[in-house]
C-alpha positions as CSV (number, residue, x, y, z in Angstrom):
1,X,0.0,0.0,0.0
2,X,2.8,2.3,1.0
3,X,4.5,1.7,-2.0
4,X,1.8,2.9,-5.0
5,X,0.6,5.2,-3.0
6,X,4.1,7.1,-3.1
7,X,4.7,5.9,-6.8
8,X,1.9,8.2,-8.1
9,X,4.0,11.3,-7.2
10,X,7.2,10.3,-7.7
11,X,5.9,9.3,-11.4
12,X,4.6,12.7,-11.9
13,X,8.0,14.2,-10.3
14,X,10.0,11.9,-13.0
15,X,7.1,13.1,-15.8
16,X,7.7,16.7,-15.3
17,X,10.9,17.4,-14.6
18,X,11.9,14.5,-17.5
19,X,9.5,16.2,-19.6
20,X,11.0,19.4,-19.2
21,X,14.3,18.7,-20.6
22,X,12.7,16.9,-23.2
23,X,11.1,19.6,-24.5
24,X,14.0,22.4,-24.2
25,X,15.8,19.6,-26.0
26,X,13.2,19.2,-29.0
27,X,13.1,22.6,-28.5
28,X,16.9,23.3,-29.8
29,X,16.0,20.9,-33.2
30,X,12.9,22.4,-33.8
31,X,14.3,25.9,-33.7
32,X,17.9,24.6,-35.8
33,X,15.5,23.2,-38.1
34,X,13.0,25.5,-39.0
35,X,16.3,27.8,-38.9
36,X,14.8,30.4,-35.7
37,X,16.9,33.0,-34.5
38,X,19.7,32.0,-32.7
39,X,20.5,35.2,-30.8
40,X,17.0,35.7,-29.8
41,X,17.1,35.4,-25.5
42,X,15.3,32.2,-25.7
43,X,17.1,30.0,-27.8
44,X,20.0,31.2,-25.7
45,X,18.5,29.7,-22.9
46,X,17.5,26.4,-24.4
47,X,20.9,26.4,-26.3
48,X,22.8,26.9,-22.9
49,X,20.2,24.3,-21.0
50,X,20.6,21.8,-23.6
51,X,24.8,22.1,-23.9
52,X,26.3,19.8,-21.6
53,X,24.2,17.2,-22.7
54,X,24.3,17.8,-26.9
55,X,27.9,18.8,-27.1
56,X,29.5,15.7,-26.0
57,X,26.8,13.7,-28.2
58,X,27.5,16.1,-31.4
59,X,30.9,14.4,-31.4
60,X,29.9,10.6,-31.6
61,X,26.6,11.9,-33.9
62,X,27.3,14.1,-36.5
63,X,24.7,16.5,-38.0
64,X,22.9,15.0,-41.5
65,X,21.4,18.2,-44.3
66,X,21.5,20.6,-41.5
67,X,19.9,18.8,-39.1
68,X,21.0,18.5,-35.1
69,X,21.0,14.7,-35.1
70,X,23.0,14.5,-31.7
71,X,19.8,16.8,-29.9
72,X,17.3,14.4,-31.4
73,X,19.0,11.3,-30.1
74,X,19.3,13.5,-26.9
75,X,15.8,13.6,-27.2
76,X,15.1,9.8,-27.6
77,X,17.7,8.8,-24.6
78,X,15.7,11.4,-22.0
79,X,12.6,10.1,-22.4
80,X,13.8,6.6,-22.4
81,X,14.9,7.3,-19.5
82,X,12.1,8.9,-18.3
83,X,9.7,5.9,-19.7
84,X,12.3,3.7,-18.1
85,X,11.8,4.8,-14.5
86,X,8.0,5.5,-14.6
87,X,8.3,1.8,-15.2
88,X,10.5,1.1,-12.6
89,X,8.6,3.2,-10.2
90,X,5.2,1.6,-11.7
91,X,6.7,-2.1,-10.3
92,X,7.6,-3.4,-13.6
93,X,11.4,-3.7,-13.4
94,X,13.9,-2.0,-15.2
95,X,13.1,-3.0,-18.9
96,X,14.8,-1.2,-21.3
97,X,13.7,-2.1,-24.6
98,X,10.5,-1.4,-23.5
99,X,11.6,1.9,-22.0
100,X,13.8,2.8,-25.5
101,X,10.7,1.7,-27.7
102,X,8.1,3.0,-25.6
103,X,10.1,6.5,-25.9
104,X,9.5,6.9,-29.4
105,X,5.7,7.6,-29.8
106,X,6.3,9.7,-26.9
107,X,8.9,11.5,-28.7
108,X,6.5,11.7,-31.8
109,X,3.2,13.5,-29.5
110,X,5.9,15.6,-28.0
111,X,7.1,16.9,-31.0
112,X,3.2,17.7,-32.2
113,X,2.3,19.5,-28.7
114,X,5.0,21.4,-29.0
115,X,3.8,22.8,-32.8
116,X,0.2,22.2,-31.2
117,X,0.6,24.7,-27.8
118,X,3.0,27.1,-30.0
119,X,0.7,27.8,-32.5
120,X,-2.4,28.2,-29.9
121,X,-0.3,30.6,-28.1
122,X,0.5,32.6,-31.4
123,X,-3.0,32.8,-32.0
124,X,-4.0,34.0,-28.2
125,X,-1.2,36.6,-28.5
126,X,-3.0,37.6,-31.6
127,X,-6.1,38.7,-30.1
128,X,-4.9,39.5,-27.1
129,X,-2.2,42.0,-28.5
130,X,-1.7,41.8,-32.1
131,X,1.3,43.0,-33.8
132,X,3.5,43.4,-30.3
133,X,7.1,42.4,-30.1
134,X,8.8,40.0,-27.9
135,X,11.4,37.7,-28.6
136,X,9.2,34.6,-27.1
137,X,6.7,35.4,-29.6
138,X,9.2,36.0,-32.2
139,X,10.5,32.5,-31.8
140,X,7.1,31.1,-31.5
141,X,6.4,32.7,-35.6
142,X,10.1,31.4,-36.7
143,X,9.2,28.1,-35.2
144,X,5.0,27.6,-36.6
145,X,5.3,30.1,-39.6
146,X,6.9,27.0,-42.0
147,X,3.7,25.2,-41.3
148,X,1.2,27.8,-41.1
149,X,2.1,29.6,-44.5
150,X,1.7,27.1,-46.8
151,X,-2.0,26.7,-45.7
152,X,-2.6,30.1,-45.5
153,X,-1.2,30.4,-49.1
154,X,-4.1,28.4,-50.1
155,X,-6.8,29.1,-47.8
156,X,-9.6,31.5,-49.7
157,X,-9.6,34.6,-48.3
158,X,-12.1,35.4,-45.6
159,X,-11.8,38.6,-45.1
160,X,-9.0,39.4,-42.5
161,X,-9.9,36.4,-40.8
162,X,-7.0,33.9,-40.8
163,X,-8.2,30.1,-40.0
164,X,-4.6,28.8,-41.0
165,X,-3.9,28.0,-37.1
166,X,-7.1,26.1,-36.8
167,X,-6.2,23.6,-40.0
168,X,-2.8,23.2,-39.1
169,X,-4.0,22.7,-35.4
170,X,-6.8,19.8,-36.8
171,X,-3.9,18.6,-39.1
172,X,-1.4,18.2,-36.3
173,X,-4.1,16.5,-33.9
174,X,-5.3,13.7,-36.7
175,X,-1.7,13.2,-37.6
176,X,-0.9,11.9,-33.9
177,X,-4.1,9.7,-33.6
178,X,-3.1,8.1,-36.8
179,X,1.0,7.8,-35.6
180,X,0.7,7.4,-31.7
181,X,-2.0,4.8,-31.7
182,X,-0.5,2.2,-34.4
183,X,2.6,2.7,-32.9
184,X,2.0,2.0,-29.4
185,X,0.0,-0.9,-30.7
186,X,3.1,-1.9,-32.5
187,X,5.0,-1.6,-29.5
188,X,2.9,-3.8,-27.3
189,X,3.0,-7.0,-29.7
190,X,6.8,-6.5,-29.5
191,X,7.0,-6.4,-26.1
């Protein structure tokens, strides 16, 4: 009894904290990737958070086209790690090819909540207080503007109203229930 009932909050602990670092990590490929500002204040941050874990990687993993290959591994090994001791904490052992293939569809809806939440929070800035400056919201445009101006390109024009946000949002959301789903399904035949 003593034992689940202090797992549930050390899980949570492990989620957020793990989550965290996950997320500054995607964070610092996204932003390399769709090609951001790198002297904006934020990616300072995340590239200074994010450094004495990616350097030592970047030379074992070199970068492919552009891409930071050595922060996306980065990204893989912390939430294996985290999926690892939620189910260590969870009474199911240390397993670690379940933890390192239960890390990738995690990896996958991490990656969408990020474009997800970034682009919701463009949009509330918007209304809120449209056409303002700040270097968050800066990065926030650099990081959903490659997927929001293709659609907008060819949505029909609706009179100052722009409902790019809300396709790529509907887009995003039915692109993880067809990924996640098969892949977790995928995963649990494996295992």
């Amino acid at each position: 009894m003593g034992g689940s009932y202090l797992a549930q909050p050390a899980i949570f602990l492990v989620q957020v904290l793990f989550g965290l670092y996950a997320t500054l990590v995607v964070l610092r490929f996204l932003l390399q990737l769709m090609r951001a500002d790198f002297y904006n204040p934020l990616s300072q941050f995340i590239v200074k958070a994010t450094k004495p874990l990616v350097n030592p990687l970047r030379r074992v993993i070199p970068g492919v086209s552009g891409m930071d290959i050595a922060s996306l591994v980065l990204a893989w090994i912390v939430v294996a790690v985290e999926q690892l001791a939620i189910l260590a904490l969870s009474g199911a052992g240390l397993q670690l090819s379940a933890a390192a293939l239960l890390a990738i569809p995690e990896l996958i809806s991490l990656v969408i909540n990020i474009f997800l939440f970034a682009i919701l929070i463009q949009v509330i800035v918007s209304w809120i207080n449209p056409g303002s400056h700040n270097p968050a919201i800066s990065l926030i445009i650099s990081l959903t503007e490659p997927l929001l101006a293709p659609v907008r390109r060819r949505m029909p024009d609706m009179g100052g109203l722009d409902l790019s946000p809300m396709v790529v949002m509907l887009g995003l959301v039915v692109l993880e229930m067809l990924l996640v789903p098969p892949i977790k399904d995928l995963i649990g035949q494996v295992l």
